[in-house]
Backbone as a ProteinNet text record, in pm:
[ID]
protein_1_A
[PRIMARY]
XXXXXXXXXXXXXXXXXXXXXXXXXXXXXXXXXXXXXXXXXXXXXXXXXXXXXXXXXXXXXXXXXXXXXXXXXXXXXXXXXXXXXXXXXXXXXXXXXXXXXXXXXXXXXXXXXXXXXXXXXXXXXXXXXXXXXXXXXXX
[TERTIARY]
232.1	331.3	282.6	407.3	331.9	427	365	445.6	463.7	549.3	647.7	719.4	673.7	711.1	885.4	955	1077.2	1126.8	1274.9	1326.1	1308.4	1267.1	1253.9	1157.5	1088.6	980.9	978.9	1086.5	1062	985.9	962.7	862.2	956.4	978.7	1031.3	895.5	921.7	842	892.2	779.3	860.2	752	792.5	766.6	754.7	766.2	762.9	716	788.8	809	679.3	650.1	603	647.4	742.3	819.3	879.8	921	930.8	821.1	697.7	589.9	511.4	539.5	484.2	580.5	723.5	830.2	790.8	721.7	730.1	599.9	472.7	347.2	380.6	441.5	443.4	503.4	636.9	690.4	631.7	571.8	456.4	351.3	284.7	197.7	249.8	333.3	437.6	482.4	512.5	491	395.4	302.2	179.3	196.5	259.8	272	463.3	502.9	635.1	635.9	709.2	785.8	835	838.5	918.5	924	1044.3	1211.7	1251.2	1266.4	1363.4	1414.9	1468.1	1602.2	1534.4	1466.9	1454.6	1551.6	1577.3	1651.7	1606.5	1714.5	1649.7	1676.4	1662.9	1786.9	1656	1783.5	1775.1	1796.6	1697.9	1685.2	1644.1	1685.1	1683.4	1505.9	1500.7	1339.3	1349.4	1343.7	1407.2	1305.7	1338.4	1234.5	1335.7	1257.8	1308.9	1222.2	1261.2	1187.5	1205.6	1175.7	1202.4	1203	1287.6	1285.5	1287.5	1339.3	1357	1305.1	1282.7	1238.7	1358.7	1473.4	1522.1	1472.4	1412.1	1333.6	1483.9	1463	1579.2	1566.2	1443.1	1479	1279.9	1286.7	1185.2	1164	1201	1231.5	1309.7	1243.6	1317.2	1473.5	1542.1	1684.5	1755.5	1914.9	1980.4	2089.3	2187.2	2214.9	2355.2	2439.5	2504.7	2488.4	2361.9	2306.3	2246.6	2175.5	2181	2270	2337.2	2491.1	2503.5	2538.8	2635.8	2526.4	2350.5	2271.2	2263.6	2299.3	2299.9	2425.5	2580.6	2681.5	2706.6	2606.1	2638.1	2503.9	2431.4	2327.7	2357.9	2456.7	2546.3	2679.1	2723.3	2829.9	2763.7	2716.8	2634.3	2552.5	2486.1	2482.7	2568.8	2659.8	2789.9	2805.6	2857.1	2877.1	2816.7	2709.4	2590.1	2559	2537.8	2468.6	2585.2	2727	2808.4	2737.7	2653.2	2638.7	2565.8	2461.1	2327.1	2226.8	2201.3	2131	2173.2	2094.8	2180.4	2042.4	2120.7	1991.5	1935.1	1787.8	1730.2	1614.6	1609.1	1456.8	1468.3	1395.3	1328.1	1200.3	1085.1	995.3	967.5	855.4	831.4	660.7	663.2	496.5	488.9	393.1	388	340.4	348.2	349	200.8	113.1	8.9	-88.5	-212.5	-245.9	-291.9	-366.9	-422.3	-380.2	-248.8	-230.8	-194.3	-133	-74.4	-20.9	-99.5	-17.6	107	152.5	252.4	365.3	497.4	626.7	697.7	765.4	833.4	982.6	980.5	1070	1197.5	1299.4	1372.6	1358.9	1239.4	1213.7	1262.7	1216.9	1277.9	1430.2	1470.8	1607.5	1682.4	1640.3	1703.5	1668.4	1574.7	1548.5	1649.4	1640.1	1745	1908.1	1922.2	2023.4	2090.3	1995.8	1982.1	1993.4	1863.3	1933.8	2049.4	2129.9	2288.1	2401.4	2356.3	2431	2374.4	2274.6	2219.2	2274.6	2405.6	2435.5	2432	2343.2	2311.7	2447	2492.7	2624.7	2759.1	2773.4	2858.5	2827.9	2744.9	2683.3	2696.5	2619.4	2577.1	2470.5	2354.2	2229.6	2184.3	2013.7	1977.6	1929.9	1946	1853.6	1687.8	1629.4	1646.4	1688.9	1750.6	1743.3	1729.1	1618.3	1581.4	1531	1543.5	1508	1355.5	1326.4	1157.5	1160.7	1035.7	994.6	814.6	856.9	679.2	662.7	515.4	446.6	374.8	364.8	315.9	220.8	101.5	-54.3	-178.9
-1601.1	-1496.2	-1384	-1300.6	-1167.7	-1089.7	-955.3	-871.9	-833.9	-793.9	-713.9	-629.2	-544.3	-385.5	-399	-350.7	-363.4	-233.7	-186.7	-83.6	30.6	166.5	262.3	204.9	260	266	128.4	74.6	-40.8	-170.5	-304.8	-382.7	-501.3	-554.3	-706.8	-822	-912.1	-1018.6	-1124.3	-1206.5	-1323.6	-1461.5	-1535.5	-1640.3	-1826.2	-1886.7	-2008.8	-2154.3	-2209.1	-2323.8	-2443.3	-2531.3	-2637.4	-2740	-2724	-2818.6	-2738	-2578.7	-2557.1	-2532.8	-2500.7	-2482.2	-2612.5	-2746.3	-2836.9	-2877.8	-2855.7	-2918.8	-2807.6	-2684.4	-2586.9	-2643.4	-2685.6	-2724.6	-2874.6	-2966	-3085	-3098.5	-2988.4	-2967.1	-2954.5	-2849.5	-2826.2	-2884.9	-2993.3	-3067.5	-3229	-3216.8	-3373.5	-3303.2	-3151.4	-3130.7	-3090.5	-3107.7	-2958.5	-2915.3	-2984.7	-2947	-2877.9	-2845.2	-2769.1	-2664.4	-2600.9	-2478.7	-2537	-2481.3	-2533	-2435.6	-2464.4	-2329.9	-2404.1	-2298.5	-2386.3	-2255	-2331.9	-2242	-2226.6	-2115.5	-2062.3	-2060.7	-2129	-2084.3	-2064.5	-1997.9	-1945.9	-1867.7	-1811.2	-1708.4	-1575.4	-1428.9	-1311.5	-1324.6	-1253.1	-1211.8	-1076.8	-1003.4	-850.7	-859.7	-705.8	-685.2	-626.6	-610.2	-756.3	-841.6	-932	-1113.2	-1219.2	-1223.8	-1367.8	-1507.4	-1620.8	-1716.3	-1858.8	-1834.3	-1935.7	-2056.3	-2147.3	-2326.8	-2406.7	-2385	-2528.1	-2458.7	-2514	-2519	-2624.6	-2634.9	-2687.6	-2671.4	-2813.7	-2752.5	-2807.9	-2735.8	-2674	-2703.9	-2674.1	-2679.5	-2735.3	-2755.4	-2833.5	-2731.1	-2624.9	-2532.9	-2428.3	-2354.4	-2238.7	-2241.1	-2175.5	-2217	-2166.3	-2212.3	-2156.1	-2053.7	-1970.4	-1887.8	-1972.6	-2080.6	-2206.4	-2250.9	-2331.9	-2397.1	-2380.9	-2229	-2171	-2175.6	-2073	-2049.7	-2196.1	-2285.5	-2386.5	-2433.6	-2427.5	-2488.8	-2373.9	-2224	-2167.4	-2153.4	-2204.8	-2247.3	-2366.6	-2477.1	-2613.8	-2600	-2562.8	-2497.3	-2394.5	-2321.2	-2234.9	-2302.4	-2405.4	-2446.4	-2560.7	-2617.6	-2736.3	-2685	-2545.7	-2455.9	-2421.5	-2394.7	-2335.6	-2449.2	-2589.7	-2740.2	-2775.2	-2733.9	-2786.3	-2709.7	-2618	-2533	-2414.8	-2393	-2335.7	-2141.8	-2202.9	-2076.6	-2019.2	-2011.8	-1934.6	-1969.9	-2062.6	-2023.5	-2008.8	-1940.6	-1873.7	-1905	-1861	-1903.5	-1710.3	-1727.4	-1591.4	-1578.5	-1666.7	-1623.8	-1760.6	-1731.1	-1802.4	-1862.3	-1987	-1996.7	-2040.3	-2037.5	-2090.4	-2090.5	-2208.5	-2220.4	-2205.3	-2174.6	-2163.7	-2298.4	-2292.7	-2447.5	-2520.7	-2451	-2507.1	-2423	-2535.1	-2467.1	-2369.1	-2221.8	-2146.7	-2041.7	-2074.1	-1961	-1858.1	-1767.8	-1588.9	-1617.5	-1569.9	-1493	-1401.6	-1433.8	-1334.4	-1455.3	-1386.1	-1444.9	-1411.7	-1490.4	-1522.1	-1432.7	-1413.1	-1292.8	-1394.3	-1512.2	-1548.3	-1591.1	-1567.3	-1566	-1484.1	-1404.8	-1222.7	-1191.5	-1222.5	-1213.5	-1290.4	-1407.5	-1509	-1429.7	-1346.9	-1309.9	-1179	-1122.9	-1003.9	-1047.9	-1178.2	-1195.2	-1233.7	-1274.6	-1330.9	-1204.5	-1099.6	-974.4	-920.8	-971.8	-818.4	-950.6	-1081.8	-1150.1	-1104.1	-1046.3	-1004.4	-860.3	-849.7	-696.9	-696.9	-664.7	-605.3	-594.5	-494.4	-409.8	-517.4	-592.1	-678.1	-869.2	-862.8	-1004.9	-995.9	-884.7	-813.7	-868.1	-857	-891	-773.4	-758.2	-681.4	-598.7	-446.2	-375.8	-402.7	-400.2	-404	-551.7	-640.5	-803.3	-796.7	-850.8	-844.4	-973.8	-1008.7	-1178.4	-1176.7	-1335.2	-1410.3	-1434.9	-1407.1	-1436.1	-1494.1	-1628.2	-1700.1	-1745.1	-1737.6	-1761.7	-1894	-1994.9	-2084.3	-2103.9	-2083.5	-2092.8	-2175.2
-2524.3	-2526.1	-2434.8	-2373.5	-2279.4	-2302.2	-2296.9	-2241.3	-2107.8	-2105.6	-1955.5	-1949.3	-1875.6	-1907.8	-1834.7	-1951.8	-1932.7	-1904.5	-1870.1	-1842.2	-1982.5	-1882.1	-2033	-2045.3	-2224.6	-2279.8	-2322.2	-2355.4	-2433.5	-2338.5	-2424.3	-2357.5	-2381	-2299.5	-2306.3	-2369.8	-2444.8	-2537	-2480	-2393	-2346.1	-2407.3	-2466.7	-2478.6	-2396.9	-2395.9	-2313.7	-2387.6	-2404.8	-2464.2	-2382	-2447.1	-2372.6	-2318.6	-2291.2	-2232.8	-2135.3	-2139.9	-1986.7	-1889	-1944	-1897.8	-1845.8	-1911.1	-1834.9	-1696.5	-1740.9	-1632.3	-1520	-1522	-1400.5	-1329.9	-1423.3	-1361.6	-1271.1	-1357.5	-1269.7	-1167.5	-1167.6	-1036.4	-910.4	-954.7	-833.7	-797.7	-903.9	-852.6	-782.6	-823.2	-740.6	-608.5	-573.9	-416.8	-393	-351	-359.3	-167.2	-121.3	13.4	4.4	-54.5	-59.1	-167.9	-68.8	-184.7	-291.1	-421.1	-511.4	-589.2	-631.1	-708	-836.8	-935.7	-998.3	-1097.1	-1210.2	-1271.6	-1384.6	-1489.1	-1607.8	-1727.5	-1826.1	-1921.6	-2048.6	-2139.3	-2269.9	-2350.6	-2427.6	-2508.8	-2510.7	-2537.2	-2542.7	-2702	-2793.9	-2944	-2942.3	-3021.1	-3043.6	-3034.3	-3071.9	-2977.9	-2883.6	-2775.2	-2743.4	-2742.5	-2709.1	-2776.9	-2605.9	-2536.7	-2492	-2485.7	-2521.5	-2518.9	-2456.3	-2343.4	-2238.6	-2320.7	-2287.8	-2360.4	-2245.7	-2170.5	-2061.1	-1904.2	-1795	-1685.1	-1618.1	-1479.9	-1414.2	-1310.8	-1248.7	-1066.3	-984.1	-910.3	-826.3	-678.5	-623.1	-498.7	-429.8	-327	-260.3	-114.4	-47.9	6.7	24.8	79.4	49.1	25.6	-70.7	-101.6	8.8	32.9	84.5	-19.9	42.6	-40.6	-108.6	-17.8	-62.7	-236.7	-182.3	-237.3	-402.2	-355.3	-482.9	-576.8	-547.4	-623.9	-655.2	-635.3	-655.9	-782.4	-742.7	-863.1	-987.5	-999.5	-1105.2	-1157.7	-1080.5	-1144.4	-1213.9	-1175.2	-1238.1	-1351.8	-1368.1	-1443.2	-1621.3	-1552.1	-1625.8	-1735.6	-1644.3	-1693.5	-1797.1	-1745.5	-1835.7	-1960.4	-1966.2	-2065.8	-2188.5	-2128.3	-2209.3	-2289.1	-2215	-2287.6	-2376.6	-2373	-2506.4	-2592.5	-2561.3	-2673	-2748.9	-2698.2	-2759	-2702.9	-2582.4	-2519.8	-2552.9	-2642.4	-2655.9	-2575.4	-2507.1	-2370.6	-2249.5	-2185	-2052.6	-1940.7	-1831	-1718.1	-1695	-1732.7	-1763.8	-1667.4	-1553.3	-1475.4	-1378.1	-1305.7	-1190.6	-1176.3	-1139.9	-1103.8	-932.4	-916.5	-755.3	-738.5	-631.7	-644.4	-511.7	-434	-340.3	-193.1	-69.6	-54	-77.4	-66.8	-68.7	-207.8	-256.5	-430.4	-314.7	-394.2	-332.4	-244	-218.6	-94.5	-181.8	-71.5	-104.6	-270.5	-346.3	-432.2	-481.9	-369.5	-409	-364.2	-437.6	-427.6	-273.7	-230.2	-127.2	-141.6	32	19.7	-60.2	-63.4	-120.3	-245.6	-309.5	-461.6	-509.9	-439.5	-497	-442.7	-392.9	-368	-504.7	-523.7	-613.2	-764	-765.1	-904.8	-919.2	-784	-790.9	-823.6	-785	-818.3	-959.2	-986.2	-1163	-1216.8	-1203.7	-1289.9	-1256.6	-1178.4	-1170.6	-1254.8	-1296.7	-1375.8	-1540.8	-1589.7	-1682.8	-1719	-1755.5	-1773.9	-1908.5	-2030.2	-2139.6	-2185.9	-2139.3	-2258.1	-2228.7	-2134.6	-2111.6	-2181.8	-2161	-2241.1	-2418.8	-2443.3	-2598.3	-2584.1	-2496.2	-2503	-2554.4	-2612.7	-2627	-2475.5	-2533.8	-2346.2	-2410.3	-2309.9	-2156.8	-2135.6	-2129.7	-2073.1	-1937.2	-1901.8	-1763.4	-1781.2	-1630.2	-1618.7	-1583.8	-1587.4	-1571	-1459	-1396.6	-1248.8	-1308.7	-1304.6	-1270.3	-1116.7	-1097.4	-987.6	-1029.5	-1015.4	-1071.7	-966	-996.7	-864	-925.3
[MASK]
+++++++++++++++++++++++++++++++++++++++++++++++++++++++++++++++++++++++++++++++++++++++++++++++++++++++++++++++++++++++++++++++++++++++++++

């Protein structure tokens, strides 16, 4: 479990399942020579409390902005179908192409995470505030 300093004083509680946490590791070790993306999901609980359950790998290079969209709409919708809508797509992962390199996230990681939070509007969902989305670095 971690915290993450969320908007305001308060602290976002994020959790992570083992089963999304192995699907984000093997991703990246079945490319270890590619980028690899994928889709976070998981429910928002007062607290706030989020607790990641699943990992979707998504992409093998850098995404396009197409491409995206079309994988966090078919992602979304297939959500809704099953679960009667308590999980939602709440974060992003990405490894970088090779083990070892830069630490840091890629400028279209961060674009893709920015985009995830302006679909995360709190008072419009009835999430709890702050709901802010997951960004892993998987290294």
């Amino acid at each position: 479990m971690a915290d993450l300093s969320g908007a305001g004083s308060q602290q976002q509680t994020v959790s992570t399942s083992k089963l999304a946490l192995t699907k984000m590791i093997l991703h990246a070790l079945q490319n270890p020579t590619c980028q690899v993306h994928g889709i976070l999901v998981g429910k928002f609980t007062e607290g706030p409390f989020l607790t990641i359950e699943d990992a979707i790998p998504a992409f093998h290079s850098a995404p396009t902005k197409p491409i995206l969209d079309m994988a966090l709409q078919i992602s979304q919708a297939h959500l809704q179908g099953t679960n009667n809508g308590e999980s939602r797509v709440v974060g992003w992962y990405t490894a970088n192409e090779r083990w070892g390199d830069d630490e840091r996230p890629g400028q279209a990681a961060l674009r893709v995470i920015g985009g995830i939070a302006s679909q995360l509007d709190s008072s419009e969902l009835g999430l709890p505030a702050p709901a802010e989305p997951v960004f892993v670095l998987v290294s």
